[in-house]
C-alpha positions, 0 to 999 in steps of 0.5 A, a space after each residue: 512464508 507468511 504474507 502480512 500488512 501492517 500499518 497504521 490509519 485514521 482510525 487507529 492513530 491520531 495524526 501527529 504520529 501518522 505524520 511522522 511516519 508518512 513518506 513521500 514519493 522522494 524517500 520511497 525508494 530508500 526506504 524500500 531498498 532498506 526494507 527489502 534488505 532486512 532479514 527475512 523480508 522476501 519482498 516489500 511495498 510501502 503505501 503512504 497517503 495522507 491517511 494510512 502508512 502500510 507495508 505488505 510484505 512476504 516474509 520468513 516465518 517468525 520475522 513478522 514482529 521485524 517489519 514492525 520495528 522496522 517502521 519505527 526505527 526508519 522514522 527515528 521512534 521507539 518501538 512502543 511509541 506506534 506498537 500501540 496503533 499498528 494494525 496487522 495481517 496475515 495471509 487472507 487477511 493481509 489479501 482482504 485489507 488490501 482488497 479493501 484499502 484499493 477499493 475505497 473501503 477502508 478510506 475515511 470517505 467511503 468508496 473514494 476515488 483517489 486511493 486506487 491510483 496512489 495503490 497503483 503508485 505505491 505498486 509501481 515505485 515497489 516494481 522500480 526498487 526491485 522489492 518486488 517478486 511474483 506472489 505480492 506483484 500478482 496479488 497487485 495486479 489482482 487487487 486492480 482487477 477487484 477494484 474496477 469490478 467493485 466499482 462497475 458491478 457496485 454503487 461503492 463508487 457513484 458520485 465520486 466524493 474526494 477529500 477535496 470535495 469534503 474540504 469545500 464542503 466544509 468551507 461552505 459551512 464557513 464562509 456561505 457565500 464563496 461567491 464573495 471569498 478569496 481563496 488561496 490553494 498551496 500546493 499543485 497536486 491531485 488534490 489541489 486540482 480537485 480542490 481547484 474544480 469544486 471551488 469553481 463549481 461554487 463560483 468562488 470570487 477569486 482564486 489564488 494558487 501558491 506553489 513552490 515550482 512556479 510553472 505547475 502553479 500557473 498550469 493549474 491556475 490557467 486551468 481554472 481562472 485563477 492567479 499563480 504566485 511563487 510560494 515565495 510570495 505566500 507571506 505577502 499575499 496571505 492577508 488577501 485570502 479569506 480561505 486557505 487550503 494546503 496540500 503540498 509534499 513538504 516535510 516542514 509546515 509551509 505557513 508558520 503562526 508569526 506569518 499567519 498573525 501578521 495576515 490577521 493584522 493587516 486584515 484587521 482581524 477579519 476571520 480566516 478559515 485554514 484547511 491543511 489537508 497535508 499529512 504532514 502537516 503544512 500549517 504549523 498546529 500552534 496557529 489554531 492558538 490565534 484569534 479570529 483563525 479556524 484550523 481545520 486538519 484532515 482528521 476534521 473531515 469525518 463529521 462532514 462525510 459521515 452522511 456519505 456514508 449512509 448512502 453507500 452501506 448497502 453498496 459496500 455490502 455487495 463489494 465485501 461479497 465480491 471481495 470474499 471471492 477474490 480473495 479465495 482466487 487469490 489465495 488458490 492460486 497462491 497455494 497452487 505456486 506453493 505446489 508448484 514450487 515443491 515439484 520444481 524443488 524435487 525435480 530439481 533435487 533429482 536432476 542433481 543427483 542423476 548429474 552427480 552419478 552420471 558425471 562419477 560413471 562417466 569418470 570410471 568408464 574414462 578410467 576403464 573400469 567395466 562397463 557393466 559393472 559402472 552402469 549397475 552401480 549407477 543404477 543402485 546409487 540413483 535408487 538409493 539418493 532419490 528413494 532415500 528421503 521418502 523412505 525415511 520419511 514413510 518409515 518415520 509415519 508408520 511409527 508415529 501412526 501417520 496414517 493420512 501420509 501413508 494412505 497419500 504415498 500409496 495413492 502417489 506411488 500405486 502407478 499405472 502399469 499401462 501408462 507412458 513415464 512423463 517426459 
């Protein structure tokens, strides 16, 4: 019963498809209830961020292709139109790509902060749709354990670097003075705050903070000096800005072309930077089309963290050597619940056989046949029912020459004469 990853990510696809295969936390639940009903699936979690879209799964042997499909036909695509971009894995494969995604090394920037806790998220809405089972539950749980260790016994993690921090990075290459622009951030979430902290580190001028549910949008402006606005308002007050960064959960773009060239005329054409870290995308493409406008997307981020890189190579050396002993322990402790599983199934097997005969003996003493005569055919019929499986099965061995299951059998049945039987 293969355990598989499969996905797509900012190295393998470009984001006009990684966005229309992203899925919020809303349709989280959905789409796992769908997953886990699919033929074949045993359990399933989804992982989407603005960078990757990734199920690990646990399925029946020869229902891998299925899950592919699935993705596809859940976002209403035609299976060729991401077959090309997916990404899969398998068993130890599956467990190290996991192991790697947790801890930042397969991120865009190397050893980011923020991937662990959306894992942590995307574990946590599996566990609340019920598509989880023990096997990908613990191989979660594992994966928390492996990133802290990769992070306290690594430098993979020193100087946290976060896409916020590479977006106003950037901005600064723009705008060199941010002490004299204005900023206006769309969104409330993790990454708007983290965006909110650089840029009062900067000592950015003046900060603006738009979102849709009022209350949030205040709670972070007061945070960081900074004034909120109902997203209602964002078309009025856009001219204002000098530099816009987005990042909402909106499945549609927040800032249309027509709203974005009515700013640049009431600014008399005075450049805007737009930054749209959102996946999808919250600032419609077609606005790179205007004059006097620099459209920058997540994918423009890599130039500016390349550097970053460098720096953490040697360190993400000695995570990949820890993450190649976790993902032995996992694996052992995963063979061993295939183990255990067996000897759960043939206990079973037999508790069932000893009842089938034990009830047809109790049914011929109550009809009065000789006691004797009932307990000796008892006793033939549970030889025969738990013998008969291994005997074929050792018979069929020595005809094909087996001789590695022979020399097991007689290593398992040799027995000890002095020994107790378990209980």
């Amino acid at each position: 019963m293969p355990l598989i990853a499969l996905g797509l990510n900012h190295q393998t696809a470009p984001l006009a498809l990684r966005e229309k295969v992203a899925l919020d936390a809303a349709a989280l639940p959905a789409a796992l209830l769908e997953l886990s009903r699919l033929g074949g699936v045993q359990e399933a979690a989804l992982l989407s961020t603005c960078n990757r879209t990734e199920i690990y799964a646990q399925v029946d042997e020869g229902h891998e292709a299925a899950v592919g499909l699935w993705l596809a036909r859940h976002h209403g695509l035609e299976p060729g139109a991401i077959e090309g971009y997916l990404y899969r894995h398998e068993d130890a494969q599956a467990v190290r790509h996991l192991f790697r995604v947790a801890t930042g090394l397969d991120s865009m920037i190397l050893g980011e902060p923020q991937i662990l806790g959306q894992v942590k998220d995307a574990w946590q809405a599996a566990r609340d749709a019920h598509s989880l089972r023990n096997p990908l539950d613990r191989l979660f749980q594992q994966t928390f354990a492996v990133a802290k260790r990769v992070r306290t016994d690594t430098r993979v993690g020193a100087h946290p670097v976060s896409v916020a921090f590479a977006a106003v990075r950037l901005a600064r290459q723009v705008f060199a003075r941010l002490d004299e622009a204005t900023v206006l951030l769309i969104g409330a979430g993790d990454t708007i705050e983290l965006a909110a902290r650089h840029l009062v580190d900067a000592k950015v001028k003046r900060l603006l903070v738009a979102n849709r549910t009022l209350e949030h949008a205040q709670s972070l402006a007061t945070r960081h000096g900074g004034v909120a606005l109902p997203l209602s308002e964002l078309a009025r007050h856009l001219p204002e800005a000098d530099i816009v960064i987005s990042a909402t959960a909106s499945r549609l773009p927040v800032l249309e072309k027509s709203e974005v060239a009515a700013a640049l005329k009431l600014r008399r054409h005075r450049p805007m930077f737009l930054l749209d870290l959102a996946v999808p995308r919250d600032i419609a493409a077609d606005v790179a089309d205007l004059a006097d406008v620099y459209l920058y997307t997540v994918d423009d981020l890599e130039q500016v963290i390349e550097g970053n890189k460098a720096s953490r190579r040697e360190a993400a050396q000695q995570a990949e050597a820890i993450i190649d002993i976790q993902v032995e322990h996992y694996l052992a402790w995963w063979q061993a619940q295939g183990r255990q599983d067996a000897l759960k199934r043939l206990r079973a097997d037999g508790a069932m056989a000893r009842d089938a005969a034990l009830s047809k003996a109790q049914e011929q003493l109550a009809q009065g046949e000789d006691p004797s005569q009932v307990m000796q055919r008892l006793a033939h019929q549970l030889t025969n029912r738990l013998l008969h499986a291994p005997t074929a099965a050792l018979r069929q061995a020595a005809l094909d020459g087996d001789s590695e299951l022979l020399r097991a059998a007689e290593r398992l049945f040799q027995g000890d004469d002095d020994s107790e039987p378990a209980a």
